[in-house]
N, CA, C and O atoms as a printed pandas DataFrame, in Angstrom:
     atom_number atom_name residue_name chain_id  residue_number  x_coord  y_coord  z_coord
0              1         N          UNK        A               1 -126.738  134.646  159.886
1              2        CA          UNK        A               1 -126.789  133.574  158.929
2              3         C          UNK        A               1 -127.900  132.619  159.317
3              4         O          UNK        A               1 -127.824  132.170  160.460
4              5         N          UNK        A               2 -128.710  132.311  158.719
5              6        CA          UNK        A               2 -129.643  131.113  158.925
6              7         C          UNK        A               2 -129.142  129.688  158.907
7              8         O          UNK        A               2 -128.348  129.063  158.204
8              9         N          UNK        A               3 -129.753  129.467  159.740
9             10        CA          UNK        A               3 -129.345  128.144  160.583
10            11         C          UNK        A               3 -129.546  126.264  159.699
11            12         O          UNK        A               3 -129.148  125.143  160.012
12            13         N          UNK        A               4 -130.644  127.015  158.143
13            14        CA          UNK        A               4 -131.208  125.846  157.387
14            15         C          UNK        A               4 -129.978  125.992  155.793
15            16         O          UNK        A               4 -130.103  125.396  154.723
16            17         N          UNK        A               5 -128.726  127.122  156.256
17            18        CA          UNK        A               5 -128.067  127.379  154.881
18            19         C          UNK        A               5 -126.623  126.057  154.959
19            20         O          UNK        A               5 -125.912  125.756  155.918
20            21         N          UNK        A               6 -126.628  125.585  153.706
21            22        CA          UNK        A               6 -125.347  124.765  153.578
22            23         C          UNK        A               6 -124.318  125.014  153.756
23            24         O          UNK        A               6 -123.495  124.248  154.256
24            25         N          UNK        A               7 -124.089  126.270  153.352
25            26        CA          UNK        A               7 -122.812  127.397  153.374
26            27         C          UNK        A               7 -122.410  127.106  154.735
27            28         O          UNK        A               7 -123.198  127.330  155.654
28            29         N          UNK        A               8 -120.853  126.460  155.028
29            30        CA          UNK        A               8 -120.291  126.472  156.525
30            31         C          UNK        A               8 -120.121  127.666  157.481
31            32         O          UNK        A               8 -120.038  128.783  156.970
32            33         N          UNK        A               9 -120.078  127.575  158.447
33            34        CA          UNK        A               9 -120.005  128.963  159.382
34            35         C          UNK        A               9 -118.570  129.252  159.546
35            36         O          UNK        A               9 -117.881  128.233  159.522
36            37         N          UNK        A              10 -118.140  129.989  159.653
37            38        CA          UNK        A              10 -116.809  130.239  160.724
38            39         C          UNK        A              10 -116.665  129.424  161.463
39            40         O          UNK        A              10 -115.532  128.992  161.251
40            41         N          UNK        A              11 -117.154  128.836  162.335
41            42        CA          UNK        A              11 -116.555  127.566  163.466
42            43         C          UNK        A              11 -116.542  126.003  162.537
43            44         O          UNK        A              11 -115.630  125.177  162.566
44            45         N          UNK        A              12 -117.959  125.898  161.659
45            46        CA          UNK        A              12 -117.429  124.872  161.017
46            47         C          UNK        A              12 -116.353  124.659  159.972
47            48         O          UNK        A              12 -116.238  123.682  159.232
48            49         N          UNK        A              13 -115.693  125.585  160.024
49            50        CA          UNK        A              13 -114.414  125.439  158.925
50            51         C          UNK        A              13 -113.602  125.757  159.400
51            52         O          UNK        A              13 -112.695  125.870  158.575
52            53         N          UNK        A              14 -113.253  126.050  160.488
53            54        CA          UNK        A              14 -112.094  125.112  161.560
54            55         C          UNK        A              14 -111.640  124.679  162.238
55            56         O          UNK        A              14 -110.629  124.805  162.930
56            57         N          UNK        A              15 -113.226  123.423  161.942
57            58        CA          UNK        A              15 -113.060  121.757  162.381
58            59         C          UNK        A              15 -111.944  121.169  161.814
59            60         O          UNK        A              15 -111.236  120.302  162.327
60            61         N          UNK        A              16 -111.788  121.846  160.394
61            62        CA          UNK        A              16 -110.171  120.941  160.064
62            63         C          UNK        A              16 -109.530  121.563  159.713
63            64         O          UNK        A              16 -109.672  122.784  159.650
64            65         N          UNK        A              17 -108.096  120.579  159.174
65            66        CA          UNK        A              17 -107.237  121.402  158.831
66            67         C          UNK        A              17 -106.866  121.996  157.960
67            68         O          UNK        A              17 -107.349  121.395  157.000
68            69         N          UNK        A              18 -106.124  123.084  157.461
69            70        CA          UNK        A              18 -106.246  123.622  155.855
70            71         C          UNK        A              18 -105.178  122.268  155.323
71            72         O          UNK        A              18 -104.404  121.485  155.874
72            73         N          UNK        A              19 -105.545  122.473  154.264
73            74        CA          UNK        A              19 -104.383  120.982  153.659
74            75         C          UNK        A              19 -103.939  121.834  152.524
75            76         O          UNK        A              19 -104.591  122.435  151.669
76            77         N          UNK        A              20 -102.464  121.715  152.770
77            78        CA          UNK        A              20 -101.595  122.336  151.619
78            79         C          UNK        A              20 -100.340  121.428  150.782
79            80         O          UNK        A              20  -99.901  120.286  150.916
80            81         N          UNK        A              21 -100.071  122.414  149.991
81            82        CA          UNK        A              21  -99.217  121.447  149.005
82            83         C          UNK        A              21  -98.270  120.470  149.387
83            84         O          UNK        A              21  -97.881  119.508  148.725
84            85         N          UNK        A              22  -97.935  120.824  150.549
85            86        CA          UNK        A              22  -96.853  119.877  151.436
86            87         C          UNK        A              22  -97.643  118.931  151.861
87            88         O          UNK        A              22  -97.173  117.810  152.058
88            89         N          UNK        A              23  -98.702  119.143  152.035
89            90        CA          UNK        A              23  -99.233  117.613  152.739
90            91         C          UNK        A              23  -99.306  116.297  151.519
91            92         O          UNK        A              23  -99.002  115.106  151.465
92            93         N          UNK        A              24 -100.079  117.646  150.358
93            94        CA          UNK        A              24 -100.431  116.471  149.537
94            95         C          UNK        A              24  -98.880  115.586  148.731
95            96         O          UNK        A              24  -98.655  114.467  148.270
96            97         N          UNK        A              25  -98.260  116.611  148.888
97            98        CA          UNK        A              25  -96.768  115.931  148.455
98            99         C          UNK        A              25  -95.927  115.046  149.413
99           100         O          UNK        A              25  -94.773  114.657  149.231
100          101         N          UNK        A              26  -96.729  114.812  150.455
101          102        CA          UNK        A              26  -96.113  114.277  151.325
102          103         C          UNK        A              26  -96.828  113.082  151.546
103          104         O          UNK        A              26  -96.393  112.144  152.214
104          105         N          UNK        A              27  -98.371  113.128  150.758
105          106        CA          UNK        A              27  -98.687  112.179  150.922
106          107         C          UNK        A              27  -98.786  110.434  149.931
107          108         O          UNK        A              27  -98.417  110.412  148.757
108          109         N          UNK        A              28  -99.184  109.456  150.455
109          110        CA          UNK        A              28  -99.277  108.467  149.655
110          111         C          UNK        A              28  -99.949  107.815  148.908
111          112         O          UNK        A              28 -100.761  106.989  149.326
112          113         N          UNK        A              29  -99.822  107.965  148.114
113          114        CA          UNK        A              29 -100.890  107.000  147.129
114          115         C          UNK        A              29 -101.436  105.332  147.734
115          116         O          UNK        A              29 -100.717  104.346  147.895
116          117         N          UNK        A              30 -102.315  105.402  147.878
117          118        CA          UNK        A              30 -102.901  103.409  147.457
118          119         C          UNK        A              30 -103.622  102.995  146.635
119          120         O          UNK        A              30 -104.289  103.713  145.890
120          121         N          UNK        A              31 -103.616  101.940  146.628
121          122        CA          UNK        A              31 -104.386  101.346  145.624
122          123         C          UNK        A              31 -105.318  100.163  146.980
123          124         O          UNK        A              31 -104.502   99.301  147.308
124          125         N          UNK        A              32 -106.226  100.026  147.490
125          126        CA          UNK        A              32 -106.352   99.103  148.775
126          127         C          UNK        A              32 -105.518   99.310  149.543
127          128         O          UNK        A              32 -105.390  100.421  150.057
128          129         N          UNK        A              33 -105.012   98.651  149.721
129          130        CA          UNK        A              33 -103.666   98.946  151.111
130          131         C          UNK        A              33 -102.245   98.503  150.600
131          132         O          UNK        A              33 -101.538   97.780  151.303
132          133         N          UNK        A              34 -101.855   98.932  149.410
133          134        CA          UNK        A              34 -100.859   98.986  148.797
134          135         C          UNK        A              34 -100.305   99.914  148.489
135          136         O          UNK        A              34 -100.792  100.380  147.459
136          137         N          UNK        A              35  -99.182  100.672  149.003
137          138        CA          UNK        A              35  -98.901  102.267  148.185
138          139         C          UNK        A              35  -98.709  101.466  146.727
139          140         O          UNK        A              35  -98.345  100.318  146.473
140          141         N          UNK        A              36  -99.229  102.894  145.655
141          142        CA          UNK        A              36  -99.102  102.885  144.170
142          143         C          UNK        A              36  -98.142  104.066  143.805
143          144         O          UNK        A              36  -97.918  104.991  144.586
144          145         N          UNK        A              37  -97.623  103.968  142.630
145          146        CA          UNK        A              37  -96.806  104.567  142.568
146          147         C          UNK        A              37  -97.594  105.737  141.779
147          148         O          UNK        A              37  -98.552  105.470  141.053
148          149         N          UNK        A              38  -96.977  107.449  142.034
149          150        CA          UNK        A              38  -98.023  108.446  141.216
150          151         C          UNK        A              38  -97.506  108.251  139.921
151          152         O          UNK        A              38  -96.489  107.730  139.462
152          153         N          UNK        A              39  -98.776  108.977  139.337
153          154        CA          UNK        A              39  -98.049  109.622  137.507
154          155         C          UNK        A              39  -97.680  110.554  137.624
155          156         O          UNK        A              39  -97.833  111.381  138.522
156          157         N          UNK        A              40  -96.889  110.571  136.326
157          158        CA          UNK        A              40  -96.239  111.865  136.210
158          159         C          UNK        A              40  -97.230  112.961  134.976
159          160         O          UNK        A              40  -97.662  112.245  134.073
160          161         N          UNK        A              41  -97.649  114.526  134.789
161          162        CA          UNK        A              41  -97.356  114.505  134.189
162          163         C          UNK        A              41  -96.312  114.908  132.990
163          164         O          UNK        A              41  -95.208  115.364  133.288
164          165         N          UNK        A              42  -96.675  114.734  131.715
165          166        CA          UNK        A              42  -95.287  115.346  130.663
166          167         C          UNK        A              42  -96.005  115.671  129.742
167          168         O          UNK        A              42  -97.190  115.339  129.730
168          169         N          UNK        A              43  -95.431  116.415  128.735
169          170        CA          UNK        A              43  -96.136  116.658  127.525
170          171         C          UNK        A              43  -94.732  116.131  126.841
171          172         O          UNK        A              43  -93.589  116.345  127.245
172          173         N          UNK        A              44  -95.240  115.223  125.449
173          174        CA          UNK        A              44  -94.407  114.541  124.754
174          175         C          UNK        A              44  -94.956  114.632  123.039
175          176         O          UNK        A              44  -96.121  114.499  122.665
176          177         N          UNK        A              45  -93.959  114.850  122.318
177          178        CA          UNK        A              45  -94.588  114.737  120.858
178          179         C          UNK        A              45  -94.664  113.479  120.029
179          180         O          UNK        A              45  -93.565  112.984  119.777
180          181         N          UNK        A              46  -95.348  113.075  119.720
181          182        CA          UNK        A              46  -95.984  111.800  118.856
182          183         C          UNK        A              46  -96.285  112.155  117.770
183          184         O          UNK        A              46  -96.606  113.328  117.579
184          185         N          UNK        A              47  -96.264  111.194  116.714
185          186        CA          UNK        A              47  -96.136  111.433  115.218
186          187         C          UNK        A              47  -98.097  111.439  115.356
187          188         O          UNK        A              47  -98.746  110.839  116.212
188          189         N          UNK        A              48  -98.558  112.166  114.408
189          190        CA          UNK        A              48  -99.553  111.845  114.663
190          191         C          UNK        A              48 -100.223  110.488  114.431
191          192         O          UNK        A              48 -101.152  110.244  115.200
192          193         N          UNK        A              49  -99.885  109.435  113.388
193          194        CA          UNK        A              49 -100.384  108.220  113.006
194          195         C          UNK        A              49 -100.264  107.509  114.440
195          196         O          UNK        A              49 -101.069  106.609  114.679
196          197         N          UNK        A              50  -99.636  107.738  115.079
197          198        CA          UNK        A              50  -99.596  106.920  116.451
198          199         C          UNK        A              50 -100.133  107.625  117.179
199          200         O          UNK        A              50 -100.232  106.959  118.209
200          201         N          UNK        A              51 -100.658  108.767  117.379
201          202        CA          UNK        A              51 -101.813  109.467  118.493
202          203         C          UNK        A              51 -102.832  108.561  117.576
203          204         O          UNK        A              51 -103.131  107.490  118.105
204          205         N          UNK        A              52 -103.324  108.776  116.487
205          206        CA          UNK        A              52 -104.708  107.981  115.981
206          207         C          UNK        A              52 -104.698  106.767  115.883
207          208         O          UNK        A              52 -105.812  106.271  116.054
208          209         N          UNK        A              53 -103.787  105.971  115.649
209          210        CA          UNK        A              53 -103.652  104.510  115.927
210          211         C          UNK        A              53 -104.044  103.820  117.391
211          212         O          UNK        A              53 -104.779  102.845  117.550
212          213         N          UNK        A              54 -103.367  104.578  118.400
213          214        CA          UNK        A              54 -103.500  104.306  119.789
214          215         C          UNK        A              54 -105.293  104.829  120.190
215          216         O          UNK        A              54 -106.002  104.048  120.823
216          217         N          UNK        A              55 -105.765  106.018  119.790
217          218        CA          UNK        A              55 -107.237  106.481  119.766
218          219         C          UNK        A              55 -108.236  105.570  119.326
219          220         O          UNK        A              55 -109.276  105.358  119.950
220          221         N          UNK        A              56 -107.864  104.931  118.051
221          222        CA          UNK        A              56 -108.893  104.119  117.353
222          223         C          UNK        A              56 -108.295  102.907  118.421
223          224         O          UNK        A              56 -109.122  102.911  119.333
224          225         N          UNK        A              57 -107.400  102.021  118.695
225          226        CA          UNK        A              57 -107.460  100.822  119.386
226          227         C          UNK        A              57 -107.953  101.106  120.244
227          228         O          UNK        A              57 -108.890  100.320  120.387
228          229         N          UNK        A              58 -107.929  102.189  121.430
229          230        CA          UNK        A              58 -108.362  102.263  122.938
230          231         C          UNK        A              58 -109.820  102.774  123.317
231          232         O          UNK        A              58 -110.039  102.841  124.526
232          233         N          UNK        A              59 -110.998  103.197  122.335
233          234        CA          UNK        A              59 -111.940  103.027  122.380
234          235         C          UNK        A              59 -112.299  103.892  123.553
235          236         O          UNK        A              59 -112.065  105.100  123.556
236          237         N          UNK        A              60 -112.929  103.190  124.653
237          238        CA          UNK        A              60 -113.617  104.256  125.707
238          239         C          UNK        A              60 -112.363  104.349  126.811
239          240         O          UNK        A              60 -112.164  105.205  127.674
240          241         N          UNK        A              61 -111.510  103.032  126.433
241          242        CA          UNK        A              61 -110.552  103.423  128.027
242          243         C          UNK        A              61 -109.543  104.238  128.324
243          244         O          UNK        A              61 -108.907  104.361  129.371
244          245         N          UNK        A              62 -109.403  105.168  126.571
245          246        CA          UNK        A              62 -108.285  106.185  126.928
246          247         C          UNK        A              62 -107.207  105.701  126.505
247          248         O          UNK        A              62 -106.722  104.667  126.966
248          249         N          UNK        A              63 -106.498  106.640  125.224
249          250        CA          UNK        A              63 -105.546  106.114  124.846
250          251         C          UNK        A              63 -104.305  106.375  125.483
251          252         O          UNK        A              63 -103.302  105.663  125.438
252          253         N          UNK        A              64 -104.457  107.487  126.098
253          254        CA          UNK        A              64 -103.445  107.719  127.042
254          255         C          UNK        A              64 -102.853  106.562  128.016
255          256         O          UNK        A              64 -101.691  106.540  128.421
256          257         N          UNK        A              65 -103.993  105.477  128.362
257          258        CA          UNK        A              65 -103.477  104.702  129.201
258          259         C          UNK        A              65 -103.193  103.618  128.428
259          260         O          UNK        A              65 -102.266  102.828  128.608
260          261         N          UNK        A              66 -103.768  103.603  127.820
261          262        CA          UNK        A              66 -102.931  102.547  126.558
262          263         C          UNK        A              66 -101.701  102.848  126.039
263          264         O          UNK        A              66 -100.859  101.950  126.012
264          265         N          UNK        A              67 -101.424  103.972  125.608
265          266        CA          UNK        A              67  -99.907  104.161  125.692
266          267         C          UNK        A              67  -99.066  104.125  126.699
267          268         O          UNK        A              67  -97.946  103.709  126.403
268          269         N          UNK        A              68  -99.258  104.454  127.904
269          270        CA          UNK        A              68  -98.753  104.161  128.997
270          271         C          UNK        A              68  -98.500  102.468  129.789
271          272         O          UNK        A              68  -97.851  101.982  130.716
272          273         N          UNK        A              69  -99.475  102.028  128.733
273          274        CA          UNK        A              69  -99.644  100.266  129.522
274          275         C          UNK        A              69  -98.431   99.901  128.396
275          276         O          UNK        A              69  -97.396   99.335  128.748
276          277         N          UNK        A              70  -98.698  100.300  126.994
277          278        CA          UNK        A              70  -97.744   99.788  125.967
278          279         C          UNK        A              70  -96.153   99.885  126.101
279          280         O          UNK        A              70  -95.350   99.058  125.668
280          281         N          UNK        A              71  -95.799  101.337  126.950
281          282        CA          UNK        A              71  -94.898  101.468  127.275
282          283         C          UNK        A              71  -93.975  101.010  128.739
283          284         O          UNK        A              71  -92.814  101.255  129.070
284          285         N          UNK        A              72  -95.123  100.215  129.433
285          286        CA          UNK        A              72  -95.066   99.664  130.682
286          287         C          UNK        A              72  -94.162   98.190  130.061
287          288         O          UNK        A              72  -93.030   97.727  130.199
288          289         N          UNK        A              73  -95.506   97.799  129.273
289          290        CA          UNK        A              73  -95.152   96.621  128.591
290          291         C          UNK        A              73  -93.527   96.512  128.058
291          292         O          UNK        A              73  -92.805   95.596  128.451
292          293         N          UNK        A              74  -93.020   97.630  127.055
293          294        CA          UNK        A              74  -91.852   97.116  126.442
294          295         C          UNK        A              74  -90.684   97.127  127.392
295          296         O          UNK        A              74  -89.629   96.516  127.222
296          297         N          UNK        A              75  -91.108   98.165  128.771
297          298        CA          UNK        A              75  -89.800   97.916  129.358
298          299         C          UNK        A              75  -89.585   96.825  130.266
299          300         O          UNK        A              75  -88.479   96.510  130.707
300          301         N          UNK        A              76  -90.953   96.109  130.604
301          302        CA          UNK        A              76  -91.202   94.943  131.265
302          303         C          UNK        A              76  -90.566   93.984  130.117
303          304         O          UNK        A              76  -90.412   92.864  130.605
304          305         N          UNK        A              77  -90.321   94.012  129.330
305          306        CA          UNK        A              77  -90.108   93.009  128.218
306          307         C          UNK        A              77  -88.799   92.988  128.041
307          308         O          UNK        A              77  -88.262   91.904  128.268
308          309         N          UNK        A              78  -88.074   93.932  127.678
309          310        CA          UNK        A              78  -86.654   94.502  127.957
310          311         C          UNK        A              78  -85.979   93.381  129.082
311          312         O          UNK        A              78  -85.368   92.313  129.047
312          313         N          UNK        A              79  -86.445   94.237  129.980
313          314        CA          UNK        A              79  -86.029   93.398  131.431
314          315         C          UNK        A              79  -85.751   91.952  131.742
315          316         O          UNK        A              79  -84.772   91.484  132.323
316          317         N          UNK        A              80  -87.167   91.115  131.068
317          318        CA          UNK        A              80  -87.300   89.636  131.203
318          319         C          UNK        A              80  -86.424   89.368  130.241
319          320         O          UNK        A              80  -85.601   88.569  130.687
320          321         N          UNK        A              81  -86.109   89.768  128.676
321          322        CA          UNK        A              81  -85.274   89.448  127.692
322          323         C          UNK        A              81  -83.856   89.632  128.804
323          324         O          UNK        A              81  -83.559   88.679  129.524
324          325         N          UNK        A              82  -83.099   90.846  128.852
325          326        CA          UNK        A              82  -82.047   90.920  129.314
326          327         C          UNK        A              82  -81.940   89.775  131.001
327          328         O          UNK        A              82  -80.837   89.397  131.395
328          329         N          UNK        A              83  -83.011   89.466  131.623
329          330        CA          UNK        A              83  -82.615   88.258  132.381
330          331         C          UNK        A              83  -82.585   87.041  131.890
331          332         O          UNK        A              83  -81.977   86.062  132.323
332          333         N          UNK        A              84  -83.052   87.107  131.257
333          334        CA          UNK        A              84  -83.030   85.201  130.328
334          335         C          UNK        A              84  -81.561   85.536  129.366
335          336         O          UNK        A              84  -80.866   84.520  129.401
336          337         N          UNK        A              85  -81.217   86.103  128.936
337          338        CA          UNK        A              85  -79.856   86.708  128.368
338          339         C          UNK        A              85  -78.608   86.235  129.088
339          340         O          UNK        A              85  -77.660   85.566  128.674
340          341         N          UNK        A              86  -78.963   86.970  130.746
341          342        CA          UNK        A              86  -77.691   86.536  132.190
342          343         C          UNK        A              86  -77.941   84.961  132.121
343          344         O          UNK        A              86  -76.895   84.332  131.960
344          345         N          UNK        A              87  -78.737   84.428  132.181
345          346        CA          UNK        A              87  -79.340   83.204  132.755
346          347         C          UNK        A              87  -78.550   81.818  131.547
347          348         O          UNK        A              87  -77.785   80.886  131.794
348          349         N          UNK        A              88  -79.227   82.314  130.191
349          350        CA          UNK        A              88  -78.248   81.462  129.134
350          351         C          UNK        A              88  -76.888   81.840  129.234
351          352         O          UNK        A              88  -76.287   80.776  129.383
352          353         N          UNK        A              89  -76.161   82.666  129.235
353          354        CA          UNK        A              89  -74.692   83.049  129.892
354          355         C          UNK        A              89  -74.059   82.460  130.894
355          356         O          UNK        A              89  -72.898   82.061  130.807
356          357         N          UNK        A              90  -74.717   82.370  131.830
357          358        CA          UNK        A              90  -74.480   81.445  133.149
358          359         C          UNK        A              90  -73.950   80.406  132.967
359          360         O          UNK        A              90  -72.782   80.085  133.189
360          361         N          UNK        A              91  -75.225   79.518  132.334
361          362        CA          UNK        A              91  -75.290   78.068  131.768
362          363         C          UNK        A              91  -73.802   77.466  130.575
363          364         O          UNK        A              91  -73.049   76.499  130.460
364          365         N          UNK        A              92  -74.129   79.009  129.795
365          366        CA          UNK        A              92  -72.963   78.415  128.826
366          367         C          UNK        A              92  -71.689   78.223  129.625
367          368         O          UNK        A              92  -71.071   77.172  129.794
368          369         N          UNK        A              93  -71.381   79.577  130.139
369          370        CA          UNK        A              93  -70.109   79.423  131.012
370          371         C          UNK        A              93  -70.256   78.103  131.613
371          372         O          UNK        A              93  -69.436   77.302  131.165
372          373         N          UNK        A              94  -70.983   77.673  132.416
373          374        CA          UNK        A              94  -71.073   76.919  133.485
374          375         C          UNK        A              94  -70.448   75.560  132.629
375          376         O          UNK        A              94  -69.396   74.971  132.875
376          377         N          UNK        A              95  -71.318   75.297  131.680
377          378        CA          UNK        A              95  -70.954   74.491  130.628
378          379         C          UNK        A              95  -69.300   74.312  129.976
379          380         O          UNK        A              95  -68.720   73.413  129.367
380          381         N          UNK        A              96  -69.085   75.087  130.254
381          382        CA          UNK        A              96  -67.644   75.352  129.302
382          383         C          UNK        A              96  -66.806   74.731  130.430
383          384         O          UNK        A              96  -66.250   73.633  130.384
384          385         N          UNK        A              97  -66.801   75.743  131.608
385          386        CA          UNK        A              97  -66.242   75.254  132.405
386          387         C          UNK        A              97  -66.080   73.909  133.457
387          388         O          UNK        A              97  -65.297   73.515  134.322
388          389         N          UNK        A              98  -67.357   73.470  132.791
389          390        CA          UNK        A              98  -67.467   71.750  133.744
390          391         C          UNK        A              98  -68.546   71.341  132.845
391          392         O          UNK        A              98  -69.748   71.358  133.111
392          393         N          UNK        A              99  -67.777   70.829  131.329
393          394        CA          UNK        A              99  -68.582   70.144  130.191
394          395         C          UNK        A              99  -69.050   68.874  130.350
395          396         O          UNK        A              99  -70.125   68.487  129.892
396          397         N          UNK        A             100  -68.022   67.979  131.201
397          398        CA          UNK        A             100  -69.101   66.586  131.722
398          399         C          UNK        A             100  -69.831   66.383  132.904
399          400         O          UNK        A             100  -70.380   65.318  133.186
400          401         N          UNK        A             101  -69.843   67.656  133.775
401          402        CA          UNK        A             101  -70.544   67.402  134.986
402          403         C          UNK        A             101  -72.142   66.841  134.395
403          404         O          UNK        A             101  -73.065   66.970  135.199
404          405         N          UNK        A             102  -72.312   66.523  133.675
405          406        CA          UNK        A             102  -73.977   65.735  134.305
406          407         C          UNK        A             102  -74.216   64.702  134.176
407          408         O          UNK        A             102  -75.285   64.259  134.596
């Protein structure tokens, strides 16, 4: 083999290690020095007016992640609704049960 070819030799390829599916499943995502959480993927059916609706809004960044942010969004929304929900509940009770405390 000539000594000026890119092509690795036998000794330079195993300098490391083979990396297999277990590693990579074993390994972690970051984002900087934050683990991130992976994607998944799925195949899912959508009406089509909402594949082209989401296409025409998302332009160059991918509507895929726009649906994915949209759907980030409603369950983030969910969540804050159903805690402000516990929170006025609290109060009322609290209220009911000690109507002149203030």
């Amino acid at each position: 083999m000539n000594n000026s070819s890119s092509t690795p030799t036998f000794d330079q390829r195993d300098e490391y290690p083979q990396v297999t599916q277990a590693d990579l499943d074993r390994a972690q995502f970051r984002v900087g020095l934050k683990p991130t959480p992976r994607k998944r993927r799925v195949t899912i059916m959508l009406d089509t007016g909402l594949v082209e609706y989401f296409k025409a809004k998302a332009g160059k960044r991918g509507y895929q992640t726009l649906i994915n942010d949209t759907l980030r969004q409603a369950v983030e929304q969910e969540d804050l609704e159903e805690k402000l929900r516990c929170i006025i509940r609290e109060e009322l009770n609290r209220e009911v049960e000690q109507p002149n405390a203030k």
